[in-house]
N, C-alpha and C positions, 0 to 999 in steps of 0.2 A: 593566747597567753593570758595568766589570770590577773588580775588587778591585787595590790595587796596593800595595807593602809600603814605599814611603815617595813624602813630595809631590813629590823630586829624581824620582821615575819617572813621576809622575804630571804633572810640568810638559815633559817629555820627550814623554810620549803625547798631549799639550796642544800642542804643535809641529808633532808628525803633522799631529794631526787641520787645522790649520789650515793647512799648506802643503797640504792634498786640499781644503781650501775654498777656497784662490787660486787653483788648476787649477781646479776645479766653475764659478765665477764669470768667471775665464776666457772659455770657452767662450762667454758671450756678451757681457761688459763686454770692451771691448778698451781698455787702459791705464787711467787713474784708480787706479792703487795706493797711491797717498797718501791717498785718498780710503776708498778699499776698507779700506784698513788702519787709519784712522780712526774707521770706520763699525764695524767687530768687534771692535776695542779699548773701542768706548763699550758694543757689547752684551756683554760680559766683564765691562767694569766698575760693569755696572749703571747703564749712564747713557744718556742719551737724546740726540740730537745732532737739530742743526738746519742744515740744508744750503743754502746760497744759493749761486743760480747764474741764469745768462739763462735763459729757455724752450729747450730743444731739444739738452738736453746728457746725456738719458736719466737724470735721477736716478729717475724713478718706475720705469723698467727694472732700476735696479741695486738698488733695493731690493726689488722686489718677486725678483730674481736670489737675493738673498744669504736671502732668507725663503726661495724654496724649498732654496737648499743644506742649509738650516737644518734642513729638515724641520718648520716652526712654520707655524702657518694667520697668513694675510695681510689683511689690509682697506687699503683705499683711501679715505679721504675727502677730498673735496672740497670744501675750505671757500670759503662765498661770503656775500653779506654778510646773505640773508635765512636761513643755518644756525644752527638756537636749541640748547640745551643736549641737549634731547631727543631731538634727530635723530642725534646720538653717543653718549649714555650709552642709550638705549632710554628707554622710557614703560610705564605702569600701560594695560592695557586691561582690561573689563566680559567676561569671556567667557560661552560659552554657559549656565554654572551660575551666573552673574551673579555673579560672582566678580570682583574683580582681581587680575588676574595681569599680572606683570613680563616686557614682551617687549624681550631685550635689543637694542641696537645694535652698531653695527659695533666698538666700542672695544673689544668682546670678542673679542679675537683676540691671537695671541703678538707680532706686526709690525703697527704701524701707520704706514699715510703719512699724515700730516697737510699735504695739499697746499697749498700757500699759506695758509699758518695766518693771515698778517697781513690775509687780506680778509673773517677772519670780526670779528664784534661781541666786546667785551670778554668778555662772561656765557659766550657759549660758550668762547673760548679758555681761560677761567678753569674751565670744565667740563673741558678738556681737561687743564691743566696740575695739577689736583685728583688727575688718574685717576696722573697720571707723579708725582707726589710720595708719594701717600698708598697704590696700587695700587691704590684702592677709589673707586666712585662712588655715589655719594647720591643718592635721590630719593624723594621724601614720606616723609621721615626714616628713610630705610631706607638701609644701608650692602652696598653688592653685590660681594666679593672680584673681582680680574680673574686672568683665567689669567696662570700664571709658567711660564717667565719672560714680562715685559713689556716691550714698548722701543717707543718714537716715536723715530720720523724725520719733522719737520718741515721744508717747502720755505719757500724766501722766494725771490721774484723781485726781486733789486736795483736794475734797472732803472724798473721800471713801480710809482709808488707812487700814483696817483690811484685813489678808493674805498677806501682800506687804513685797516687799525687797527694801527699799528704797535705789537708787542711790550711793554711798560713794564721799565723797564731787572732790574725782580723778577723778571719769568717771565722775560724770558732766561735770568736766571742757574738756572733751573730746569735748563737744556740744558746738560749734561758739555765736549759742543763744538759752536764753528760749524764747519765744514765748509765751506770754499769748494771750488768745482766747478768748473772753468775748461774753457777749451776745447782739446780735444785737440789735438795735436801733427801735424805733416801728416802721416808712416807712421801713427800711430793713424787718422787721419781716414780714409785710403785703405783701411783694411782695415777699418775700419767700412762703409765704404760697400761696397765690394765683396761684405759677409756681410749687409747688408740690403736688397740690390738684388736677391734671388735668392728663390729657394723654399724655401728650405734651413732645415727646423726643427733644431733644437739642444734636446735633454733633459736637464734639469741635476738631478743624483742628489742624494738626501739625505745630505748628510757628517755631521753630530750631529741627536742627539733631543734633545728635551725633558729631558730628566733629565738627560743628557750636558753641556747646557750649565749646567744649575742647578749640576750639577758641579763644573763647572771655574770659574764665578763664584765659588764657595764656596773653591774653591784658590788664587785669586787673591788673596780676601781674606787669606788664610793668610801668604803669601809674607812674608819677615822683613827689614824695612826699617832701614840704619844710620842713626844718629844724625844723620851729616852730614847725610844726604839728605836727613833731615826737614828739619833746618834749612835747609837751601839751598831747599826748595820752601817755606816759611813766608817767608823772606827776598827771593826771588823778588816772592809776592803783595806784601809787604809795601812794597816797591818801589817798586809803582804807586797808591801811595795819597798824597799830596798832601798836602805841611805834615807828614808826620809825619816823625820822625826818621831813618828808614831811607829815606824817599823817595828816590829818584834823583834828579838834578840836572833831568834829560829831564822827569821829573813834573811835580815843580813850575811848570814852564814850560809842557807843553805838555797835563797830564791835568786835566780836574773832579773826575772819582771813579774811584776803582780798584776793583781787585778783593778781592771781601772772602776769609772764612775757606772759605768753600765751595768755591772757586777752590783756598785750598792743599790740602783735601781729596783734590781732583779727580789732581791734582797728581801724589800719591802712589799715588791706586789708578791713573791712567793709566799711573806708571812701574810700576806693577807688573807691569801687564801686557803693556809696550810691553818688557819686560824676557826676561818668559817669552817672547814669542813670537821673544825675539833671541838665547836659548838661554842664559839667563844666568837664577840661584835668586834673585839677590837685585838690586837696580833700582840704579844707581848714576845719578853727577848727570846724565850723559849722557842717559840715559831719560826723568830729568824734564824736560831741556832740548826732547827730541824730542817730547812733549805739551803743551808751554808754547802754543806760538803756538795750535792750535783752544780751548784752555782759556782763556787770555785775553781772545783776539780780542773778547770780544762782554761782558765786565766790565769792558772800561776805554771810560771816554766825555772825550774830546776837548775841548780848548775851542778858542777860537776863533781864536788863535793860530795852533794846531796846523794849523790849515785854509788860515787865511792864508799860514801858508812851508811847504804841502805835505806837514806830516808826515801818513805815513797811522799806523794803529795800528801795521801790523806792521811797520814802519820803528821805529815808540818800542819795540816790543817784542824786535825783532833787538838794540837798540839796548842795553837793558833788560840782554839776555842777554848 
């Protein structure tokens, strides 16, 4: 890792590296840059994002893309409704010296997809949302560190909810952002199609290592945030909470529950980073306004009104801002 004589240099080489990851990524995601830029904003900030989208829009492609630019080992699970805690975190086995020994699972990895997280049983999901809160996973009272950095990426399929365990509105808020995933535009679709109807393999090189990006999370946290800003991202959350003083008009009518203190958190390390990567030292409101809606999106729950005259969230939330 290179040495650099102040963080204005260091958020400068932090820009580099990440416009060589949008060319890397590139090469085989064709559009979704809101998405892309979403997705490497939450693993900067240390947070973990949850991507909802129909089947067949390549999320499992763009993440396992963006692990390799990364240079970080990848797992894939696939959660279904008979996956128990132990088939993710690993299990104790009897070996040849009649020992137990701890063989880990797939959670031990730098990128995880947690594929349809909402069609496993509660215990597991709770197995999972344990590893993304605490970095660490337990079993037979033994605590087992995970490799850093750590990031999930959880799928949800919006459409098909029969067999499902939907989310409880707590582990959501585990997830930095949702991520909606929509469907590409017709030139994107055409050149999708034309690069996967061929022979043609595509090598996507490693842009950061491991320590590179422990790095640059660490510089993120750094980044020197003004007074206003804070307040406007506390006054934001605060907004969409219901009956309180600061509620918005929109709230009261159309929210149950807003979003709490976790959400303004989010708020600030998202503009910090949504900042650096816009060539600017310090995050202004603008920044926070540009990670409002994935950080929101999935803290504020609706009532019944809201459904009845068609408000969707990000309508209250546009609305909000």
């Amino acid at each position: 890792m290179r040495e650099f004589e102040s963080d204005v240099e260091a958020v400068d080489f932090f820009r580099e590296k990440y416009a060589a990851l949008r060319s890397e990524i590139a090469k085989v995601i064709v559009g979704q840059d809101q998405v892309v830029k979403e997705v490497v904003i939450g693993i900067f900030s240390r947070g973990h994002c949850l991507l909802v989208g129909v089947p067949g829009l390549a999320k499992t492609l763009l993440v396992n893309t963006i692990a390799d630019s990364l240079g970080l080992s990848f797992n894939r699970i696939q959660f279904t409704p008979d996956l128990m805690p132990s088939d993710i975190i690993g299990s104790e086995i009897l070996d040849e010296n009649r020992q137990f020994k701890f063989v880990k699972g797939p959670l031990f990895a730098n990128v995880i997809l947690a594929d349809e997280i909402n069609r496993t049983p509660p215990k597991t999901q709770a197995a999972l949302l344990e590893a993304m809160q605490e970095s660490t996973v337990t079993t037979s009272g033994k605590s087992f560190p995970l490799d850093k950095p750590f990031f999930v990426l959880a799928t949800q399929n919006p459409i098909e909810q029969e067999g499902t365990y939907p989310l409880p509105e707590a582990q959501l808020d585990r997830f930095m952002f949702n991520v909606w995933v929509d469907y590409p535009k017709y030139d994107e679709e055409l050149a999708i199609i034309k690069r996967t109807t061929t022979d043609n393999e595509v090598s996507v090189n490693p842009v950061l290592s491991g320590e590179e990006i422990l790095f640059f999370q660490n510089l993120i946290r750094k980044i020197p945030v003004p007074d206003n800003v804070y307040e406007y991202a506390v006054q934001l959350a605060s907004k969409t909470r219901p009956n309180t003083p600061e509620a918005h008009h929109l709230t009261n009518k159309f929210i149950s529950w807003g979003a709490g203190p976790r959400a303004s958190q989010y708020l600030i390390i998202g503009a910090k980073c949504h900042a650096a990567l816009s060539g600017k030292y310090s995050p202004d409101i603008e920044d926070v306004q540009a990670v409002a809606l994935p950080i929101l999106r999935h803290r504020i729950v609706r009532n019944y009104m809201a459904e009845a005259e068609g408000y969707s969230v990000e309508r209250i939330i546009s609305e909000i801002l």
